[in-house]
C-alpha positions in Angstrom: 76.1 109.7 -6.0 77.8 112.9 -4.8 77.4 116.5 -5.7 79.5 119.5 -5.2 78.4 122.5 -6.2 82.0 123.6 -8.3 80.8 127.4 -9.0 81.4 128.3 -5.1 84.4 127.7 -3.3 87.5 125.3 -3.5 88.3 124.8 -0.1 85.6 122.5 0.7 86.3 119.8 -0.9 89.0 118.2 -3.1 89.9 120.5 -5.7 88.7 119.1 -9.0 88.8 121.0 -12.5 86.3 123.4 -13.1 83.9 122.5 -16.2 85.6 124.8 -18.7 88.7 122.8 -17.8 87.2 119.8 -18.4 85.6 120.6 -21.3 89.5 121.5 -22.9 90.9 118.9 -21.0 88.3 116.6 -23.2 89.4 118.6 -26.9 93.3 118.2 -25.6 92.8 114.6 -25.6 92.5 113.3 -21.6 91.4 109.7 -21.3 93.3 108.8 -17.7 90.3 107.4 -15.5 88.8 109.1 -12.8 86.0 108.9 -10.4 84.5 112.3 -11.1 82.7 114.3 -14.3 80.2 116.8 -15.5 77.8 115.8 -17.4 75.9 118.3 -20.0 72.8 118.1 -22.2 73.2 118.1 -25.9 72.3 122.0 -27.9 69.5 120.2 -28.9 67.5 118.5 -26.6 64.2 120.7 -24.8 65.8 120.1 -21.4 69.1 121.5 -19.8 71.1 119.1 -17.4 72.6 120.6 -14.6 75.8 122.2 -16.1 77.2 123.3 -12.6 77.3 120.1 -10.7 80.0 117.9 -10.4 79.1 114.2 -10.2 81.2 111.3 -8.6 80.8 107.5 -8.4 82.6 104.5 -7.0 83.5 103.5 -10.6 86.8 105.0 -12.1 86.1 105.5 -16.2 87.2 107.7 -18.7 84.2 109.8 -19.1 85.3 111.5 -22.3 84.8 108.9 -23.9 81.7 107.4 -22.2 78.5 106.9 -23.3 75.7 106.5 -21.1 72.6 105.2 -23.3 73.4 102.8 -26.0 70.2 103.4 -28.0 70.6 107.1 -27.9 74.6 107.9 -27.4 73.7 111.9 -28.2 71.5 112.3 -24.7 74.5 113.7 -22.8 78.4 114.8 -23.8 80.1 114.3 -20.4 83.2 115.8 -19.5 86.4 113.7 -17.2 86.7 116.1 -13.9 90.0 114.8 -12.3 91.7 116.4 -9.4 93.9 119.4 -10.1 96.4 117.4 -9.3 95.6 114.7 -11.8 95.3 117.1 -14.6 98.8 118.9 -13.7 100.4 115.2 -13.5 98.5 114.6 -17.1 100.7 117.7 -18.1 103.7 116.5 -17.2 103.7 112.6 -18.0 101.9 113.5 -21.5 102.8 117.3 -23.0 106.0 117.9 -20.8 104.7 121.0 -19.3 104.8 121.7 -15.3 101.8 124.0 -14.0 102.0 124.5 -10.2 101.2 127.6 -8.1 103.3 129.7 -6.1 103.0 132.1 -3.1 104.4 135.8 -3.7 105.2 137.7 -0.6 105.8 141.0 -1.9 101.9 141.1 -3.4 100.6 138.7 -0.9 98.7 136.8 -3.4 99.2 133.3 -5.4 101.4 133.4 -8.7 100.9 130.8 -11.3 104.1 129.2 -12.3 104.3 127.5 -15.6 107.8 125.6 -17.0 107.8 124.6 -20.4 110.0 122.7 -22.6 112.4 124.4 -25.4 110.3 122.7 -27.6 107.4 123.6 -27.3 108.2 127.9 -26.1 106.8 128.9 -29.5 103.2 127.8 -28.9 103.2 130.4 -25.9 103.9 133.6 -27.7 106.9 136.0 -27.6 105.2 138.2 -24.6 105.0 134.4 -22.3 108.2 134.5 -19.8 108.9 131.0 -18.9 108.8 131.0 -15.3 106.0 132.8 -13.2 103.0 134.4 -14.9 102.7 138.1 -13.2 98.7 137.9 -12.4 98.1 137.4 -8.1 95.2 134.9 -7.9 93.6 134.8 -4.2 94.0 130.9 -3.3 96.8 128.0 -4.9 93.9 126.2 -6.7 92.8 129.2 -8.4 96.1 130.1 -9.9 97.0 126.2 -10.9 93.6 126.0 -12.6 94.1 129.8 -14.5 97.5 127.8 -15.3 96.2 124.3 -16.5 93.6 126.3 -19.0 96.6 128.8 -19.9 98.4 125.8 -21.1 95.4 123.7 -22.4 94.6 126.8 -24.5 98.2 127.1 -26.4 98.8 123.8 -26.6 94.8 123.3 -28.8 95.7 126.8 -30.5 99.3 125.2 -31.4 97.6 121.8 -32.5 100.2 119.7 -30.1 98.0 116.8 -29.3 
């Protein structure tokens, strides 16, 4: 089983969603299959899982909906970590919302670019400008993942599932 540490860097490695990602990813209804996940202790249980690793195995299963121990399904809630690339493609194919990331020259910095359908404009407030968001991010990943939880977060708040 491979780790990667997640709470460092993105450039080491295949850029997968970070756990609060996947954790909305999981409410927003994502069930695609993918080789990768977090894995998290229940509230209740005396010990803590490690909440910062990401886990990977040859297997490709929808982890949201996984359960690892029959006999005690409430050991562990896991969490489906796919590629930001996955989870942008998910976008598209299921909520018709494009999230990519963009370079800006005059700030030097990554722009997160979000396109939306007329349909759907109200769930992102009057102050949202379809098109790029104005915050500079320091890599691509960083501003595609800002932009993935951006639109995971209006489309829960809007209840579009």
């Amino acid at each position: 089983m491979s780790r990667i540490n997640k709470e460092t860097d993105y450039s080491a490695h295949q850029s997968f969603v970070m756990l609060e990602t996947a954790k909305l990813l999981k409410l927003a209804g994502f069930d695609w299959e993918v080789l990768t996940f977090y894995q998290e202790a229940r509230v209740d249980l005396p010990f803590e899982m490690d909440n910062c690793e990401l886990h990977g195995i040859i297997e490709e299963r929808d982890y949201n909906h996984f359960v690892s121990n029959k006999y005690n399904p409430n050991d562990r809630e896991y969490f489906s970590a796919p590629p930001l690339a996955v989870a942008q493609r998910w976008l598209r194919e299921v909520h018709h919302v494009s999230v990519e990331g963009g370079y800006a020259r005059r700030t030097d910095n990554y722009v997160t670019i979000v396109i939306v359908p007329r349909s759907l404009e109200d769930l992102f407030g009057q102050n949202f400008e379809i098109g790029v968001q104005a915050r500079d991010f320091s890599s691509y990943e960083e501003a595609v993942e800002w932009g993935i939880e951006f639109v995971l977060k209006a489309l829960l708040k809007g209840g579009e599932q």
